[in-house]
PyMOL CGO cylinders between C-alpha atoms (Angstrom):
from pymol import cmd
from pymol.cgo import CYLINDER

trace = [
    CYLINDER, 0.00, 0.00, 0.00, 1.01, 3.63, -0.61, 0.3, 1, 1, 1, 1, 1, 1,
    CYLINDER, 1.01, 3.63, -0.61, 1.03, 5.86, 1.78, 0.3, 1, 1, 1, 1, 1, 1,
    CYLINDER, 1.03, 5.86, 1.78, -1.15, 9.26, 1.78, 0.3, 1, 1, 1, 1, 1, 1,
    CYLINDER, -1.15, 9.26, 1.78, 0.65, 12.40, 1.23, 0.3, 1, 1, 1, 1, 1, 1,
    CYLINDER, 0.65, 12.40, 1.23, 0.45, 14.73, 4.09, 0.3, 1, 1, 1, 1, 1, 1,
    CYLINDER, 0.45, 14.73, 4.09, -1.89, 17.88, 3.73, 0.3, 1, 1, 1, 1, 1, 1,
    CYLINDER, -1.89, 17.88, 3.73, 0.09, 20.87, 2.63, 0.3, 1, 1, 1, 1, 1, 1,
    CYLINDER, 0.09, 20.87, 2.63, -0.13, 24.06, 4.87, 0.3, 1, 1, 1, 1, 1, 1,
    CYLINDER, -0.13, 24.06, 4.87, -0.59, 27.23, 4.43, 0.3, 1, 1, 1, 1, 1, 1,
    CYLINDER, -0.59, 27.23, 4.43, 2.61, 28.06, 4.75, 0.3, 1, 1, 1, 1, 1, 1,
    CYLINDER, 2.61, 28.06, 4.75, 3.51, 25.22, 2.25, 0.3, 1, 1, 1, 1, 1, 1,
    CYLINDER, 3.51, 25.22, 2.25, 0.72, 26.74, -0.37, 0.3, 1, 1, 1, 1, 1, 1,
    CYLINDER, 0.72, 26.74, -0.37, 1.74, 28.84, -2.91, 0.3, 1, 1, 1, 1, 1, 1,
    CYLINDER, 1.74, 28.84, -2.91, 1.33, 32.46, -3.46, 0.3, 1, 1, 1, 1, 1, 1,
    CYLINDER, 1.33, 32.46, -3.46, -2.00, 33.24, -5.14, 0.3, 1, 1, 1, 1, 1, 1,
    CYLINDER, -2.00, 33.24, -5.14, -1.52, 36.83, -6.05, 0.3, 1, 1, 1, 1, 1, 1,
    CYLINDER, -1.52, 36.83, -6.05, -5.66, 36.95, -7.49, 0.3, 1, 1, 1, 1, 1, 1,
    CYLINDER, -5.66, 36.95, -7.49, -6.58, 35.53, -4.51, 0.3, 1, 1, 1, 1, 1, 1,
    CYLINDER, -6.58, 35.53, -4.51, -8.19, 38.71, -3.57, 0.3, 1, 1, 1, 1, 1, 1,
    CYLINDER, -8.19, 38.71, -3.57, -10.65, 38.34, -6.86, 0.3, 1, 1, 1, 1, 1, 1,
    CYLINDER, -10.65, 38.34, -6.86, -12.52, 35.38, -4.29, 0.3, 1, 1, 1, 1, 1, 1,
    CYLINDER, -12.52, 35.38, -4.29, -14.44, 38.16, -3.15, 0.3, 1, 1, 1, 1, 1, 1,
    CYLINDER, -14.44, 38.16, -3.15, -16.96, 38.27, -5.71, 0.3, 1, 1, 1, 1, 1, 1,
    CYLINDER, -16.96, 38.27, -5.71, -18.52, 41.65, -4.65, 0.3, 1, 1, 1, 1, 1, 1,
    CYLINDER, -18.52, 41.65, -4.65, -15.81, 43.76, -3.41, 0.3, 1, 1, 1, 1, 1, 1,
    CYLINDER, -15.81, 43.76, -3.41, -15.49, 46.68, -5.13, 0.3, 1, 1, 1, 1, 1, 1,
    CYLINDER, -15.49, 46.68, -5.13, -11.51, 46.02, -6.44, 0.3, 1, 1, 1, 1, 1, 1,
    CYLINDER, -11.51, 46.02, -6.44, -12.50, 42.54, -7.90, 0.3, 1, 1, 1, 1, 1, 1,
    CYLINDER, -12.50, 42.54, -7.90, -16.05, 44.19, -9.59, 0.3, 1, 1, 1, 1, 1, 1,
    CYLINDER, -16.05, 44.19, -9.59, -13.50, 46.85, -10.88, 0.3, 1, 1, 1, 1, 1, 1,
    CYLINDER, -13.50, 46.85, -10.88, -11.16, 44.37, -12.42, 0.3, 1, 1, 1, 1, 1, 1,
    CYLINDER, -11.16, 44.37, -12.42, -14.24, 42.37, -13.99, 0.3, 1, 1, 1, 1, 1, 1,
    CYLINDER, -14.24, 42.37, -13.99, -15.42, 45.71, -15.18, 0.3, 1, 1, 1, 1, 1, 1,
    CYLINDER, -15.42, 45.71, -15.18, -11.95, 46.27, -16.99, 0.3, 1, 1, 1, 1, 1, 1,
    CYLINDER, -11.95, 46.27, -16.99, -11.72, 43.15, -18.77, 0.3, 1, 1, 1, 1, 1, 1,
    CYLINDER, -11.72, 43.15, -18.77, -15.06, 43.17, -19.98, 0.3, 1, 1, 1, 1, 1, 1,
    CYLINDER, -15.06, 43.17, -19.98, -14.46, 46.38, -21.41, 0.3, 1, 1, 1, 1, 1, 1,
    CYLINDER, -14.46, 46.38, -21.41, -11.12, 45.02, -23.49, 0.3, 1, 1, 1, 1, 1, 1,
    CYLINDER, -11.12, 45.02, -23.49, -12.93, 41.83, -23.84, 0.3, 1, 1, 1, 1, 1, 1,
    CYLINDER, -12.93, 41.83, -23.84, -15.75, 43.21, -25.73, 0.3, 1, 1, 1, 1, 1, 1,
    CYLINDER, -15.75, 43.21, -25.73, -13.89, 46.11, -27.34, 0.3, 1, 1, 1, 1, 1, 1,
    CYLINDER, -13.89, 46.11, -27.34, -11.86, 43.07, -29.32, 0.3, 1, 1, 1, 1, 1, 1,
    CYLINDER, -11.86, 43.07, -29.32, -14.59, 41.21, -30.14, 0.3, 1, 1, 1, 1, 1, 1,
    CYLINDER, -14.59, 41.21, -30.14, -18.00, 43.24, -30.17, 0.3, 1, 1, 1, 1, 1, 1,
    CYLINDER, -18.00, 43.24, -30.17, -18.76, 43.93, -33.87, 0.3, 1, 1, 1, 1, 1, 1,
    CYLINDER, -18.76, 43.93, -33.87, -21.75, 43.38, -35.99, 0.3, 1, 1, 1, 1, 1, 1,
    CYLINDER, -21.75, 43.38, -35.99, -21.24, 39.37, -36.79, 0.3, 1, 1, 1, 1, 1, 1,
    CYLINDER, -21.24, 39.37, -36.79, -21.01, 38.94, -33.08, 0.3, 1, 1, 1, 1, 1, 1,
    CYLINDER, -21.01, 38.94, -33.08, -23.99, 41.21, -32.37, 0.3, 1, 1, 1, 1, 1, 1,
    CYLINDER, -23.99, 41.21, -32.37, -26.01, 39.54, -35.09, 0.3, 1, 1, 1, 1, 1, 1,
    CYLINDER, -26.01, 39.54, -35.09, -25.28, 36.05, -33.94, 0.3, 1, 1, 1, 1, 1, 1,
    CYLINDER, -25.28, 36.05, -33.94, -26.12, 36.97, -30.19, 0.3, 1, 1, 1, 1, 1, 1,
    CYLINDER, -26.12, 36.97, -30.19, -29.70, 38.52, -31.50, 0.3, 1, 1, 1, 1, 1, 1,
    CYLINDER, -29.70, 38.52, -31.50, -30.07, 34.78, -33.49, 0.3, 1, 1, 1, 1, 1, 1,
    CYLINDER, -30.07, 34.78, -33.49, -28.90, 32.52, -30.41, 0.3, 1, 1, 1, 1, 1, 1,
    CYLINDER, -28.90, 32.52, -30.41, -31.20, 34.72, -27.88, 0.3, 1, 1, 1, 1, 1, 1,
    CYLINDER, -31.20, 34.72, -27.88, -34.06, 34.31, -30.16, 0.3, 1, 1, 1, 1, 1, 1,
    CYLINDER, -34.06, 34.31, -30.16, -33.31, 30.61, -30.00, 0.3, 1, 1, 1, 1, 1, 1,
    CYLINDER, -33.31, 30.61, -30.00, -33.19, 30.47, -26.39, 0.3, 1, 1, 1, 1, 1, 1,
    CYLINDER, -33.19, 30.47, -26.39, -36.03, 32.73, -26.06, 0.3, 1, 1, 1, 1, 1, 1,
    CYLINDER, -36.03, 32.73, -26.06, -38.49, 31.14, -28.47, 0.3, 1, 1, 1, 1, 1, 1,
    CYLINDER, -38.49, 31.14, -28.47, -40.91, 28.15, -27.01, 0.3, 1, 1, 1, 1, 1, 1,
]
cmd.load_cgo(trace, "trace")
């Protein structure tokens, strides 16, 4: 038999430096969202995508 590997620590863990984006409603992490939305749709938002989001909502929508 194998043995089990011992929990890591905290200490042990490593450094998560987005760790602070866990808090889903503080105001940094909403900010940061809010920024790479922006980008995020600014690269890809254009009338193909817009068209094709009015067709796929329809679909969704429809009974």
């Amino acid at each position: 038999m194998t043995e089990a590997a011992a929990p890591l620590s905290l200490a042990d863990q490593p450094h998560d430096e987005f760790l602070w984006l866990e808090d889903i409603h503080g105001d940094d992490a909403m900010a940061w969202c809010r920024e790479h939305n922006a980008r995020t749709d600014a690269a890809l938002v254009n009338a193909a995508y817009t068209d094709l989001e009015a067709s796929v909502l329809e679909a969704l929508d429809s009974k």
